[in-house]
C-alpha positions in Angstrom: 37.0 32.9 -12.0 35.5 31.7 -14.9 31.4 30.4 -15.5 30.8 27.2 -15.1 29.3 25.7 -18.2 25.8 23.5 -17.3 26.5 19.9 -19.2 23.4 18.8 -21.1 22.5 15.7 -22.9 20.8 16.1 -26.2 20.0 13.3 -28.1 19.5 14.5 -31.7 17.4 11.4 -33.0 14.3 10.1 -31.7 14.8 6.9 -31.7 16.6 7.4 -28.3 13.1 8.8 -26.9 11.8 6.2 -28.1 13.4 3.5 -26.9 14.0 5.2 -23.1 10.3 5.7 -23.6 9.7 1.8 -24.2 12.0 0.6 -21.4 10.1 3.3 -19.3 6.6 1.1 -20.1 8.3 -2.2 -19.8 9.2 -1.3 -16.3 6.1 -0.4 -15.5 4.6 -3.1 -17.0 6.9 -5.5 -14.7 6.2 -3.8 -12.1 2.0 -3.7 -12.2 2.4 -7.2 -12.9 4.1 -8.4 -9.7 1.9 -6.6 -7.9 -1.5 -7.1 -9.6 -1.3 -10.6 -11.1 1.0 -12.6 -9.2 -0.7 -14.4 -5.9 -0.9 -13.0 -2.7 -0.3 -14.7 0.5 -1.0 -12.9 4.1 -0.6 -14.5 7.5 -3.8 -14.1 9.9 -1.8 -13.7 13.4 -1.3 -10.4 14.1 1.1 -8.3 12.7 3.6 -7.8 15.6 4.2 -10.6 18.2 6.7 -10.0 21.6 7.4 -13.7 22.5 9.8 -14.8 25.5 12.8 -16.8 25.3 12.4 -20.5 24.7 8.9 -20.5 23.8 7.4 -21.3 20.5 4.2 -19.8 18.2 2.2 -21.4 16.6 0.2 -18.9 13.1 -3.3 -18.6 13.6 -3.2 -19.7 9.1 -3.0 -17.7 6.1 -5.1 -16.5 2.9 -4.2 -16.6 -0.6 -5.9 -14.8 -3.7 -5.2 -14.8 -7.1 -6.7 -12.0 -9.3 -9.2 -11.2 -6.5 -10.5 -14.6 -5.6 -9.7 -16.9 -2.7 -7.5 -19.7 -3.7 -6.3 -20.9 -0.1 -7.4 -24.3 -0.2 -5.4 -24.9 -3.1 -2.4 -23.5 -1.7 
C-alpha cells in the first residue's frame, strides 16, 4: 500500500494573510461589540422558577445598563 500524501494549503501571496487576518479582527470586533456596547437587560426574579399548572407569575422587574450605567428608567 502506498503513503498517503498530507494535503496542505499554501498560499503564496500575502495578501491572503492579510485579508484572513482582517476578517479575523472584524469578527472580533463584532463580537466585543455585542457584548460590551450594546445594552443589557436582566430580570430580578430568580433564575429558576417551578410553577404548577394553571397558575400565573408575576417578575419581581428588571435592570438595564448601557456602558456601565443604569439606564432602567428609561427603558
Amino acid at each position: 500500500m502506498g503513503k498517503k500524501k498530507k494535503f496542505k494549503v499554501r498560499f503564496k501571496s500575502k495578501k491572503i494573510y492579510i485579508l484572513l487576518g482582517f476578517l479575523g479582527g472584524v469578527l472580533l470586533i463584532a463580537f466585543l461589540f455585542s457584548f460590551i456596547i450594546l445594552p443589557q437587560i436582566s430580570l430580578k426574579g430568580k433564575k429558576n422558577i417551578v410553577l404548577n399548572y394553571k397558575t400565573s407569575y408575576v417578575e419581581k422587574g428588571y435592570k438595564a445598563s448601557f456602558l456601565g450605567k443604569d439606564v432602567t428608567k428609561d427603558v
